[in-house]
C-alpha positions in Angstrom: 19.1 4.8 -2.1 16.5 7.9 -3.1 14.3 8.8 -0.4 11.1 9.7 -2.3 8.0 11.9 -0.7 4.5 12.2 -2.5 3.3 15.6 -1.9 0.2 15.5 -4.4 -3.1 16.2 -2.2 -6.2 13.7 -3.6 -9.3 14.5 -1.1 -11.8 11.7 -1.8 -11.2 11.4 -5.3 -11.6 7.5 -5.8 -10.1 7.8 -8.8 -6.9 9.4 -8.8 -6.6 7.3 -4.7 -6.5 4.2 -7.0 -3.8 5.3 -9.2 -1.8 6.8 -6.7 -2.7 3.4 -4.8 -0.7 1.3 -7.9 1.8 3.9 -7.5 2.8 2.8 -4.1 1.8 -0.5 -4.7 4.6 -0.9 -7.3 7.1 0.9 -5.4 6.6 -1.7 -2.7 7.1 -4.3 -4.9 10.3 -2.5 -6.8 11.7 -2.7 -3.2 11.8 1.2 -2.7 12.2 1.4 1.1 12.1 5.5 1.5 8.6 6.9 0.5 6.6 9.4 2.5 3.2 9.8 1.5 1.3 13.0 2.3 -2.5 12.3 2.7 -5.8 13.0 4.2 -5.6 9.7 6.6 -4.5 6.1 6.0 -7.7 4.7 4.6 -6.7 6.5 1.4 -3.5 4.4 0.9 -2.6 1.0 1.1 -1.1 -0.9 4.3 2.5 -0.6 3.5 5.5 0.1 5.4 5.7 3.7 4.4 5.0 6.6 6.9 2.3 9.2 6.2 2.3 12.6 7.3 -1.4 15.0 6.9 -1.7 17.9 4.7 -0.9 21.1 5.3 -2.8 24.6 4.4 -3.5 25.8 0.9 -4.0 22.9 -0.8 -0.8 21.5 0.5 1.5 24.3 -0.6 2.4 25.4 3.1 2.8 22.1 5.2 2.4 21.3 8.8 5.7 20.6 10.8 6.3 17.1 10.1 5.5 17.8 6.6 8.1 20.3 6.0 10.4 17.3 7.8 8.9 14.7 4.8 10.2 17.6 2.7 13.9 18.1 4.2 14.8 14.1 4.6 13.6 13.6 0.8 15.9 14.2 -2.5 12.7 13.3 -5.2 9.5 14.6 -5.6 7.3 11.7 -7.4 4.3 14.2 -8.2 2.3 11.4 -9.3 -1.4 10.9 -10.8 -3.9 14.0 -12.0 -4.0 17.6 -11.7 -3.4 17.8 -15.6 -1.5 20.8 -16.9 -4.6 22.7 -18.5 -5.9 25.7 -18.6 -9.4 25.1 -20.1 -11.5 25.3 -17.0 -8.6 27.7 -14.7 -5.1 28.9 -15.0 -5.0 28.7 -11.3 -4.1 25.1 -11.5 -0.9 25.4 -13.5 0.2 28.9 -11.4 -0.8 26.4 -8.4 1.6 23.7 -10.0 4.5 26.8 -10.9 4.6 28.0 -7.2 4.8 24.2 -5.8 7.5 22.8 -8.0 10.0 26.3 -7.4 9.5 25.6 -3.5 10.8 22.1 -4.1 13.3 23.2 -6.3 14.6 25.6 -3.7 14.5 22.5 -1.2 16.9 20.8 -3.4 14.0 18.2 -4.6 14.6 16.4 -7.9 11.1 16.6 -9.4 9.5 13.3 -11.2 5.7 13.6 -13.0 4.4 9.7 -12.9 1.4 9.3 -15.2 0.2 12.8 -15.7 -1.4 14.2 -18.5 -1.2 17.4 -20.1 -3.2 19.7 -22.6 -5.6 21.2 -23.3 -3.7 24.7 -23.6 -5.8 27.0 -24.6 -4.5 30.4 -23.7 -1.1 31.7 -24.0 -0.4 32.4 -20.5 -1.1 28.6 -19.5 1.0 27.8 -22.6 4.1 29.7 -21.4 3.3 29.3 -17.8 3.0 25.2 -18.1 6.8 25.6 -20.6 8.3 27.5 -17.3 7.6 24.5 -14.9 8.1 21.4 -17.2 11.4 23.3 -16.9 12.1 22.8 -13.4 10.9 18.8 -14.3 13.4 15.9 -14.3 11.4 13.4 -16.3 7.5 13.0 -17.2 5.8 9.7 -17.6 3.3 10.6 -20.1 0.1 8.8 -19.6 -0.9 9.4 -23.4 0.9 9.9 -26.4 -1.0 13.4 -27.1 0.5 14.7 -23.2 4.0 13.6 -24.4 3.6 15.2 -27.2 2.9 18.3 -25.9 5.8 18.4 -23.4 8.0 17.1 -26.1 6.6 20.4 -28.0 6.9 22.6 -25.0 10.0 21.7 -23.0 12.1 19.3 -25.2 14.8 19.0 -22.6 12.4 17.0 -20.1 13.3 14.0 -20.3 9.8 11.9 -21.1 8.3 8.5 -21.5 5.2 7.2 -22.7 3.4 5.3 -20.3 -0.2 4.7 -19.4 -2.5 5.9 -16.4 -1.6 4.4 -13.2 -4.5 2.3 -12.8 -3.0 0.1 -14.6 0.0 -1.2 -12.2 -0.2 -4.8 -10.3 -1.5 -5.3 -7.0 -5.3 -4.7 -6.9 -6.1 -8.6 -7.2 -4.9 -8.9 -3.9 -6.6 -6.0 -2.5 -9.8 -7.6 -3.6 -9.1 -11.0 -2.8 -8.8 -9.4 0.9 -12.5 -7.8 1.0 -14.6 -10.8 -1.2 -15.4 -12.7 2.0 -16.1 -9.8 4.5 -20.0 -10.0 4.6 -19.3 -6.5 5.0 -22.6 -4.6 5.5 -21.4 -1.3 3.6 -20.2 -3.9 0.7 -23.4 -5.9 0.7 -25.9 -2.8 0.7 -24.4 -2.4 -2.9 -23.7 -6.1 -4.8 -26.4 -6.7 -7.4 -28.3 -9.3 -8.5 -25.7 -11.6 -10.5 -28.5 -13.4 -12.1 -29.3 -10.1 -14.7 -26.2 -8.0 -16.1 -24.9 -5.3 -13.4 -24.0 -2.1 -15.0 -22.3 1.0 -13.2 -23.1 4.8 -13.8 -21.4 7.8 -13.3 -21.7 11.2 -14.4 -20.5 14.7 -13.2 -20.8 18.5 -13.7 -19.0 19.0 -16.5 -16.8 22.6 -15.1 -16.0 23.3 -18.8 -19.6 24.2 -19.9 -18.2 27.4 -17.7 -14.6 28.2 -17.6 -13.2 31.3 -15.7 -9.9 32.3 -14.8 -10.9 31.7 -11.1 -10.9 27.5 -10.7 -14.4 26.1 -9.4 -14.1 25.8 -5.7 -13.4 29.6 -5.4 -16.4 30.0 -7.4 -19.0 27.2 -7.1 -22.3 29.0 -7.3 -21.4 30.9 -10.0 -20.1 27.7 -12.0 -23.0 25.9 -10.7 -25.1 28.3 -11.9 -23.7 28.8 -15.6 -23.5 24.9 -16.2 -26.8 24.5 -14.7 -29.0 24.4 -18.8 -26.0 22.3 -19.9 -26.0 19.8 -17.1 -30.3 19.4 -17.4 -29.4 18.0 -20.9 -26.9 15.2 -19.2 -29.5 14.7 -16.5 -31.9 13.8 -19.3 -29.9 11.9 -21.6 -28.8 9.8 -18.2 -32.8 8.8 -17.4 -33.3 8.0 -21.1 -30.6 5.7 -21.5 -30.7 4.0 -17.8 -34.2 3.4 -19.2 -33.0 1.8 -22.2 -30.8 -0.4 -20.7 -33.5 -1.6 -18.1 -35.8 -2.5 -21.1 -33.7 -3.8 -23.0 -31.1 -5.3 -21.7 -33.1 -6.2 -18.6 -30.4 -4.8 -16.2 -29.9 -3.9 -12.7 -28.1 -0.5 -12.4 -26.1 1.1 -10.0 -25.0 5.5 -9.4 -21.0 5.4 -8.4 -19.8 8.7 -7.4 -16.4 9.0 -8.0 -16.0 10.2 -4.5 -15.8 9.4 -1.1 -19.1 10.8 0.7 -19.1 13.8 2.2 -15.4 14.6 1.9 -15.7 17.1 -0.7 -19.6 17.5 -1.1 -19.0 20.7 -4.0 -16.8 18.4 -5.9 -18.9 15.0 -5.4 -20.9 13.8 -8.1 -23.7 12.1 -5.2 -25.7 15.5 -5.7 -26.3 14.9 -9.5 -26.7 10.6 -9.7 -29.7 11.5 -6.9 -30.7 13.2 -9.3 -31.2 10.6 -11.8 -32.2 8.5 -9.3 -35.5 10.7 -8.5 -36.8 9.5 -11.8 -36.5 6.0 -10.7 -37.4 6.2 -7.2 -39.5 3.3 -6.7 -37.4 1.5 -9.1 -35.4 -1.2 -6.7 -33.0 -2.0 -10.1 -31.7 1.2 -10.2 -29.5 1.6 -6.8 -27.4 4.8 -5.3 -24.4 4.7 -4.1 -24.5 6.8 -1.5 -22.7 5.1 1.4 -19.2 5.1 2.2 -16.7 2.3 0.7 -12.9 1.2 1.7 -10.7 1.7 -1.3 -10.4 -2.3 -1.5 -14.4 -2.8 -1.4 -14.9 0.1 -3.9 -11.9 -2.3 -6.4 -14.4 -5.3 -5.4 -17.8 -3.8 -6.2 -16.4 -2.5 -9.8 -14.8 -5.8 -10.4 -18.1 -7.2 -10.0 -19.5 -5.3 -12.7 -20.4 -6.5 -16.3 -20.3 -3.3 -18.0 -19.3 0.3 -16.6 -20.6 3.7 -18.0 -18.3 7.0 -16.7 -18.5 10.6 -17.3 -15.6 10.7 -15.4 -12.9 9.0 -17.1 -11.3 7.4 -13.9 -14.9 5.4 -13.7 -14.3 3.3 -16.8 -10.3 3.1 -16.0 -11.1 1.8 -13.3 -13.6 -0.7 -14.3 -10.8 -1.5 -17.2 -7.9 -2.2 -14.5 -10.6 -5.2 -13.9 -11.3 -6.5 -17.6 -14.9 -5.1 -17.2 -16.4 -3.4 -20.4 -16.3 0.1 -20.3 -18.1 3.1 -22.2 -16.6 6.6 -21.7 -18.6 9.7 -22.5 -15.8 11.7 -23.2 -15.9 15.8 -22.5 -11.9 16.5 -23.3 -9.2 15.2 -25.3 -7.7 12.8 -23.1 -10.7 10.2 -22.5 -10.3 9.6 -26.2 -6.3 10.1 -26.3 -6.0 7.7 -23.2 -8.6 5.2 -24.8 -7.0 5.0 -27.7 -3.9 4.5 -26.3 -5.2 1.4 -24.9 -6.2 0.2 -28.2 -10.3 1.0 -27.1 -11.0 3.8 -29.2 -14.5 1.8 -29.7 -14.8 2.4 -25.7 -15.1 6.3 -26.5 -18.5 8.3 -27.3 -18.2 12.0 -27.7 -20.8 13.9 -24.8 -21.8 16.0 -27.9 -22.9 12.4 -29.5 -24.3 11.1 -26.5 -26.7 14.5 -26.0 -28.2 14.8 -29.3 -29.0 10.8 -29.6 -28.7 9.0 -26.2 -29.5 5.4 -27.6 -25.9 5.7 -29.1 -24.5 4.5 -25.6 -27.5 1.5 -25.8 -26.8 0.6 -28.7 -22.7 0.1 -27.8 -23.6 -1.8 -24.6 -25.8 -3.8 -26.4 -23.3 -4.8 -28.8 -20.8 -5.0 -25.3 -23.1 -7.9 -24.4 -23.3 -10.0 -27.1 -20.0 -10.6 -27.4 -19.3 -10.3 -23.6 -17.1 -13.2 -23.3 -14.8 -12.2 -26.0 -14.5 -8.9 -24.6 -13.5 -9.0 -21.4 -11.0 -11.3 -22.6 -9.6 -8.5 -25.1 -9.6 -6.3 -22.1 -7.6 -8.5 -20.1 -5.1 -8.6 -22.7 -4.9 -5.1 -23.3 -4.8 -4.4 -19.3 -1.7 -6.7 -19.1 0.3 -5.2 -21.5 -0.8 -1.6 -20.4 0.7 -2.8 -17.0 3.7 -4.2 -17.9 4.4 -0.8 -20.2 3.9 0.9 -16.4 5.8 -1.4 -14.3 8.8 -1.1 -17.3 8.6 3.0 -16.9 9.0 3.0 -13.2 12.0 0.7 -12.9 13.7 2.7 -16.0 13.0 6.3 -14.1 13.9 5.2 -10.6 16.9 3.0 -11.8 19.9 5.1 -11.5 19.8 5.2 -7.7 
C-alpha cells in the first residue's frame, strides 16, 4: 500500500484549501490509509485520520524535522492543486517547482500532479525550464484540456489525464450539513437577507498588469506600485456594477476575499473589496467580509448564495462546486479554458470586456436570474459529471498499488 505525503504549502488561500480539501476528502473515501499532509495548522484540512506535520522554511523547500520524516516514510509525492507552471507574472515559480521535484527525486519520491494547470509560457526559459521538470513527473491530472495539451506538447512521455479542478470532488455536502445549525456568530455576521437575491464579490490585484522576473512577494511595493492605474479602473468598474445590480436587481451584496484574514495581508484581496466598500459605506446591502470563517462555514456561506461574481477564478469554482450561478471575469487563459471545460463558456467575461463596458456583467446576471431555476439545475448537472470525471482519475492514477 503507497504511503502518500502532500508537500504543496497553501497559506490562507480559500481557494486552492478547498480543492486540496476534495483531494483528501476523496482519498478518504478511496480508502487510502497512508497520507501525510503538510500545512499551516489543522483548521486548513478536514478532520480525517491523516497526520499533519507544519511547514518548513522557504516556502516549504527545507522542512522542519518531522517533515523531512513525512518525506523519508513516503514513496509518492501527490503535488496537488495550484501553483500553475507559468511564467507570465515570475519564472521564480517554475525554478521554485524545478528545485522541489529533484529533492524528491533524490528522496526516491514518485511524483504525481493532481489537478494542476499549466501555461501561459511566455518566455523560453520557463518553456524549457517547465519541459525539464514535467520530466521528473510520473503522471499529471490536467485540470483543462489546454494544460494537457501543453504537457502533451512539452513532455510527451508524462503520462496525463484530463481531469477537472479539484473543487469538484464529493464530500462538501457533508461539511456544510455540519455548520447550517451552528448559530455561529462569525457565520451569522455574514448570511443575507434571503428575501432579496444574495450575490457574492470578489476581485483582486491583477500581478500581471506588472510582470518581473522577481515573483510579487519579493517585490510588493514595486508591483503595487506599477498595477496601481490599472487596478483604479477595476476599482471603478466594481462600484459601477455593484451599483447596477443594487438598482436593478434589487440585491443584497457581499466582498469575499479569497483569503483567510490576516494570514497573508500582501496577498489578500480584503485591502482592495474595502475599497469598494468605501463607496458604499453607509450602504447596509453591501456587506465586507472581513471576519475570519472555518473552511466548512466559508462552503456554507457560498452555498447560500444565488449568484457569485470572482476575479479570482477559485471564487466562482467554488460557488459552482454548490450549483450557484457564477460569472468569471477572466485575466488569463485558464478561467476561460477551465470554464469551458465545464461546458460554461457563457460563465466567462474577458476583464478587457468588463473595463471598457461594466453593465456587460449586469446585463449576464440579469439574464442569470430570469432563468434562475433552470440554471442552477444545469449547474448541478454539470457539477456531477465534472465530479465523477475526478473521482474516475484518482482511482485510475492511484490503482496500481
Amino acid at each position: 500500500m503507497s504511503n502518500y505525503v502532500l508537500p504543496r504549502v497553501i497559506l490562507g488561500n480559500r481557494g486552492d484549501l478547498a480543492s486540496r480539501w476534495g483531494v483528501l476528502k476523496t482519498l478518504h473515501q478511496l480508502g487510502k490509509q497512508q497520507v501525510t499532509i503538510f500545512c499551516r495548522g489543522i483548521e486548513d484540512i478536514p478532520a480525517l485520520p491523516y497526520p499533519s506535520v507544519p511547514y518548513g522554511p522557504i516556502r516549504n523547500f527545507y522542512h522542519t524535522r518531522t517533515g523531512w520524516q513525512a518525506l523519508m516514510q513516503a514513496d509518492t509525492v501527490l503535488w496537488s492543486v495550484g501553483l500553475d507552471l507559468q511564467d507570465d507574472s515570475s519564472l521564480a515559480k517554475i525554478f521554485y517547482l524545478l528545485l522541489n521535484f529533484l529533492k524528491f527525486r533524490l528522496l526516491g519520491l514518485k511524483i504525481i500532479i493532481l489537478f494542476q494547470g499549466a501555461g501561459p509560457l511566455t518566455t523560453p526559459i520557463g518553456r524549457a525550464v517547465t519541459k525539464l521538470l514535467l520530466g521528473l513527473v510520473d503522471t499529471f491530472v490536467a485540470r483543462d484540456p489546454g494544460t494537457y495539451r501543453l504537457i502533451q506538447e512539452l513532455a510527451p512521455r508524462t503520462k496525463r489525464l484530463l481531469a477537472h479542478d479539484a473543487i469538484f470532488l464529493p464530500g462538501f455536502e457533508e461539511e456544510i450539513e455540519s455548520v447550517k445549525n451552528s448559530n455561529s456568530p462569525a457565520l451569522q455576521k455574514y448570511l443575507l437577507d434571503s428575501s432579496q437575491p444574495a450575490i457574492g464579490i470578489n476581485l483582486r490585484q491583477w500581478y500581471h498588469f506588472s510582470s518581473s522576473i522577481l515573483p510579487y512577494q519579493f517585490s510588493k511595493e514595486s508591483y503595487r506600485t506599477r498595477s496601481l492605474a490599472k487596478m483604479q479602473q477595476v476599482l471603478a468598474a466594481y462600484k459601477h456594477l455593484i451599483q447596477q445590480l443594487l438598482n436593478g436587481l434589487d440585491a443584497n451584496v457581499l466582498l469575499i476575499s479569497a483569503y483567510q484574514p490576516g494570514i497573508v495581508p500582501w496577498e489578500d484581496d480584503l485591502d482592495w473589496l474595502a475599497q469598494v466598500k468605501e463607496g458604499f459605506s453607509n450602504n447596509e446591502r453591501v456587506l465586507l467580509l472581513d471576519g475570519p470563517l472555518t473552511m466548512p462555514e466559508y462552503y456554507y456561506l457560498m452555498s447560500r448564495l444565488d449568484l457569485m461574481i470572482g476575479m479570482r477564478l477559485h471564487s466562482s469554482l467554488t460557488a459552482l462546486r454548490f450549483a450557484v450561478p457564477s460569472l468569471n471575469i477572466s485575466y488569463t487563459l485558464k478561467g476561460g479554458d477551465i470554464l469551458n471545460h465545464l461546458s460554461l463558456s457563457d460563465s466567462v467575461i474577458p476583464l478587457s470586456e468588463f473595463l471598457s463596458e461594466p453593465r456587460v456583467l449586469f446585463d449576464r446576471s440579469t439574464a442569470i436570474f430570469q432563468r434562475q431555476a433552470a440554471e442552477k439545475e444545469r449547474i448541478a448537472k454539470i457539477v456531477e459529471q465534472a465530479i465523477q470525471t475526478n473521482v474516475s482519475a484518482l482511482q485510475t492514477v492511484l490503482s496500481p498499488e
